[in-house]
N, C-alpha and C positions, 0 to 999 in steps of 0.2 A: 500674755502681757496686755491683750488690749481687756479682758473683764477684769484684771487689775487698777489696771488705772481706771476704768471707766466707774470701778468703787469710791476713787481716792479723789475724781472729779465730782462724783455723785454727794459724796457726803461733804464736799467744800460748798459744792453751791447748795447745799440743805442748810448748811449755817451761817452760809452771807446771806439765803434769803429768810431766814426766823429770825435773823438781826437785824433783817434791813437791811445789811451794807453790800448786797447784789446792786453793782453798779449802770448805768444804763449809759449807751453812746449813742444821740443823734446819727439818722443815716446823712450824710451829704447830698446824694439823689435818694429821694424815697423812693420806694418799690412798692407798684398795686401791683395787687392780686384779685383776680375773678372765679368768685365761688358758683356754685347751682342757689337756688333758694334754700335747698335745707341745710345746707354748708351756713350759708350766709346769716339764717337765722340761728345756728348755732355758733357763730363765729360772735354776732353780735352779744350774746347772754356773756360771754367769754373775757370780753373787753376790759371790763375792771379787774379781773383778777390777773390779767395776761400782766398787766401794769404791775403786779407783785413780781413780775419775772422779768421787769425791764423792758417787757416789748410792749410797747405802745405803737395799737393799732388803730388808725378812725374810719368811718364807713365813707367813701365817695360816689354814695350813688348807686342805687340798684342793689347790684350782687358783687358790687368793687367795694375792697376795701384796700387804704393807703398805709403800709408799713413806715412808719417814720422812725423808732427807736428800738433798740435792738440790747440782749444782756451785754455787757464788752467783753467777757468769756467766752463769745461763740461766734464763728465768721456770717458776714453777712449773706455770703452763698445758700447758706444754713435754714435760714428762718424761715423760707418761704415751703420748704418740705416738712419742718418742724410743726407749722400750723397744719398743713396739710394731714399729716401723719395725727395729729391730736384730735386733729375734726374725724377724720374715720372711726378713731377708735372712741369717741365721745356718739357718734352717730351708731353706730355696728352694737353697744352698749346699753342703748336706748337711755333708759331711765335711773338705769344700776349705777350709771358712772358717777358716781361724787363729785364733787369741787374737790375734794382732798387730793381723792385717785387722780381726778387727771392734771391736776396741778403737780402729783408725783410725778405722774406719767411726762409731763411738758420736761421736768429735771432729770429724770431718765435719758429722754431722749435727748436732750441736750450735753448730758454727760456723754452718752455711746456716741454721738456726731463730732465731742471734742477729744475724746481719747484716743491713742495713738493705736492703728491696726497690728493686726494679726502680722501679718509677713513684714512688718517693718522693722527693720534690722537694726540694734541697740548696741550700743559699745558697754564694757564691763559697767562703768561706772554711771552710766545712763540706768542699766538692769539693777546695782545696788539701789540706787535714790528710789528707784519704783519699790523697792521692796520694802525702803525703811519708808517711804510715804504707808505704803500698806499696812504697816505693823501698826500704825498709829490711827488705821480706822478702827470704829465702833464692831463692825461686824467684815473683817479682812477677809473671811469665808467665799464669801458670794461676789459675782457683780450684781448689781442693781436687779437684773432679767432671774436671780437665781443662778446663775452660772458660776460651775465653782473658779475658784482665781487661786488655789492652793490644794494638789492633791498628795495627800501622802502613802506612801507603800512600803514594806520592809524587807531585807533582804530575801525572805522566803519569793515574793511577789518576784526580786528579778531573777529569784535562780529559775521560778517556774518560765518566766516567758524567756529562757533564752535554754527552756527545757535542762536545766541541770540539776533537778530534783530528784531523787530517787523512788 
């Protein structure tokens, strides 16, 4: 359930952000954040396009930077391990990482932070709406990471694993 939805989040925020209409909400208290130097000088290259995703980030100094706007699709608990997570993998990366990749990578990660977990228990009709949201992706296969969200097997598959094959 959760690399299901986390398809059906991934590909909503892929089309409010090529449309533009990825909304953005003011924080109330801002939240800084304290990077290292190489964090901070790639946080800074980062700043205009972070803007394509709603989050507006400004530098206060040094290796602080002030979170003030946030996507309204993702809680504000969120952002501050979301940048975190996107500087790693923009730093670990080096030079290979695109604008494109980790612009995916920021919708990824924001998808898999908003979708609902693994052990979280669904009523019938919570589990339909997930599946016809599904049906209606581009690629219902995968989540985002590769992970499949749909496996199929046929009755030879469950007579073997419950050994009643001959």
């Amino acid at each position: 359930q959760h690399a299901a939805h986390e398809r059906i989040v991934y590909e909503k925020l892929k089309k409010k952000i090529s449309s533009s209409s990825l909304k953005a909400q003011g924080l109330l208290v801002t939240e800084t954040v304290e990077f290292n130097h190489r964090e901070s000088d790639i946080l800074q290259n980062m700043i205009p396009d972070l803007e394509l995703l709603g989050i507006i980030v400004e530098p206060f100094g040094g290796t602080s930077f002030i979170i003030k706007s946030i996507p309204s699709i993702i809680s504000e608990k969120d952002i501050k391990s979301i940048l975190i997570d996107i500087i790693e993998k923009t730093a670990a990366a080096k030079d290979s990482f695109s604008k494109d990749r980790w612009l995916d990578e920021c919708i990824i990660l924001m998808a898999c932070r908003q979708s609902i977990r693994a052990m979280h228990r669904m009523n019938t009709l919570e589990m339909q709406n997930l599946l016809q949201e599904l049906e209606k992706c581009e690629n219902p296969m995968h989540c985002p990471h590769g992970r499949p969200t749909i496996i199929n097997f046929g009755k030879k598959d469950l007579e073997k694993w419950f050994k009643r094959t001959v």
